[in-house]
Each structure stands twice: as structure tokens, then as C-alpha cells.
C-alpha positions as CSV (number, residue, x, y, z in Angstrom):
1,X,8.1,5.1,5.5
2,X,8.1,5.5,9.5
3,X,5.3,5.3,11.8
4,X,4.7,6.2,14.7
5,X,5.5,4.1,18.1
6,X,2.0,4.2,19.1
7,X,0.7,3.9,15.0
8,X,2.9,0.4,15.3
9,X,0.8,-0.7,18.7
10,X,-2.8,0.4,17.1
11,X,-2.0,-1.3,13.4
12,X,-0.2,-4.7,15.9
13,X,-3.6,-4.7,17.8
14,X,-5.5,-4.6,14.6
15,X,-3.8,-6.9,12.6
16,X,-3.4,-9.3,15.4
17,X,-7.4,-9.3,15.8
18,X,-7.5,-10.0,12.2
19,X,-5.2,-12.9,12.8
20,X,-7.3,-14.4,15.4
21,X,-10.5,-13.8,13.6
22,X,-11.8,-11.2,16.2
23,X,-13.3,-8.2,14.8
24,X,-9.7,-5.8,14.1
25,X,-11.4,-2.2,15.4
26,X,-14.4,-1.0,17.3
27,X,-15.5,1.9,19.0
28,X,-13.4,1.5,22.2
29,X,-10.4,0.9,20.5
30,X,-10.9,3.5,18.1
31,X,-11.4,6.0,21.3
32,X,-8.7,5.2,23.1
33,X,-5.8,5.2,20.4
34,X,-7.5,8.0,18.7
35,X,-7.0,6.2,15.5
36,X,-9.1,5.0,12.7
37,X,-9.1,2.3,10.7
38,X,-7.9,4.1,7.9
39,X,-5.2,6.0,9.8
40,X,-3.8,2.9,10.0
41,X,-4.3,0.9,7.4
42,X,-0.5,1.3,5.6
43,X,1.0,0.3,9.0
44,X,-1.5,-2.9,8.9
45,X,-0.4,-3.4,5.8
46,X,3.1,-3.2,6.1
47,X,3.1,-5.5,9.3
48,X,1.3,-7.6,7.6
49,X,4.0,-8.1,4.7
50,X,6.8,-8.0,7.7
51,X,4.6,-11.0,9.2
52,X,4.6,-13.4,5.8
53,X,8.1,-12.6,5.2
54,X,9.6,-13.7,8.5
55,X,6.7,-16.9,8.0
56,X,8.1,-17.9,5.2
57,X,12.4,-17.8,6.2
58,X,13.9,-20.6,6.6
59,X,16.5,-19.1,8.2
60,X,14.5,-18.7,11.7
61,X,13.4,-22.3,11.8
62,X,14.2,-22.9,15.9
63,X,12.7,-19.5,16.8
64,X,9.3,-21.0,14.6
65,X,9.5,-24.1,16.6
66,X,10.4,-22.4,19.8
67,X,7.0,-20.2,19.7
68,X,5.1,-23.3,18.6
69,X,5.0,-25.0,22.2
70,X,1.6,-24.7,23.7
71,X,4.3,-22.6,26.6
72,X,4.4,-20.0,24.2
73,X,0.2,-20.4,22.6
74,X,1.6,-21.4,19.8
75,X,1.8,-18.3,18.4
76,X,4.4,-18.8,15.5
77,X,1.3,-21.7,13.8
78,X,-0.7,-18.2,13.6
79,X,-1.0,-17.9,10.2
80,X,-0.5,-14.7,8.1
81,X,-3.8,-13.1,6.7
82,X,-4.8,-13.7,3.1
83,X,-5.6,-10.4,1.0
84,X,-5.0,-8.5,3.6
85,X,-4.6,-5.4,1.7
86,X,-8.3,-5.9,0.4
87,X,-9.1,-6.5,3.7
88,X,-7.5,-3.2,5.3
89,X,-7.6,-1.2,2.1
90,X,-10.4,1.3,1.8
């Protein structure tokens, strides 16, 4: 399935909010990206999956520890969002 570019940036802000504990969508966001939750909620989805499959490779162990210096916010110790398609799905 493709999405489009700007479908990728709404569902990235979305499920980064989720990530972070922030509330994913409001009105503002929702005005500006013309999207609704619901528009986006496959692409959520699918980033999410993207996001606990690169989490859990081994394979990319120095970039993991790269992006977990406090230079970098320690972004890769962010961890992936549990039941996220129950959490997105409606």
C-alpha cells in the first residue's frame, strides 16, 4: 500500500505524539494537514509496525546506540507503542 508524502508526515506526527504520551491529534493539527484521525490511521499503523521492527534488529545495534546519547534526545530508548492498532483503530 502507498501513502502519500504528506499522509507519511501527518501519521509520523501522530504516532510520534503517541510515543511521547502527548495527545496524537487536535483541532489545529487536524486543520492544517486536512486530515483526520481516521484518514490516517493505516499509515499510523504501518509506521508503527516499521517502528517495532527496526526496535527489535539486531543488525542496527551502533545506529541504536548512536541515537541513544543525550546529543541525539535519546531518541532510539523511545519505545514502540503497545496495541497500537487498538489505540488508532476505529
Amino acid at each position: 500500500m502507498r501513502y502519500l508524502p504528506s499522509e507519511i508526515a501527518a501519521a509520523s506526527v501522530y504516532l510520534a505524539n503517541l510515543m511521547l504520551k502527548r495527545q496524537p491529534w487536535d483541532g489545529t493539527l487536524q486543520h492544517y494537514s486536512t486530515y483526520c484521525p481516521q484518514d490516517i490511521s493505516q499509515c499510523v499503523q504501518t509506521l508503527g509496525a516499521l517502528h517495532q521492527a527496526i526496535s527489535s534488529n539486531n543488525q542496527l545495534q551502533a545506529i541504536k546506540e548512536k541515537y541513544a546519547h543525550a546529543r541525539f534526545q535519546s531518541v532510539s530508548r523511545i519505545p514502540s507503542v503497545p496495541n497500537l492498532a487498538q489505540l488508532v483503530g476505529y
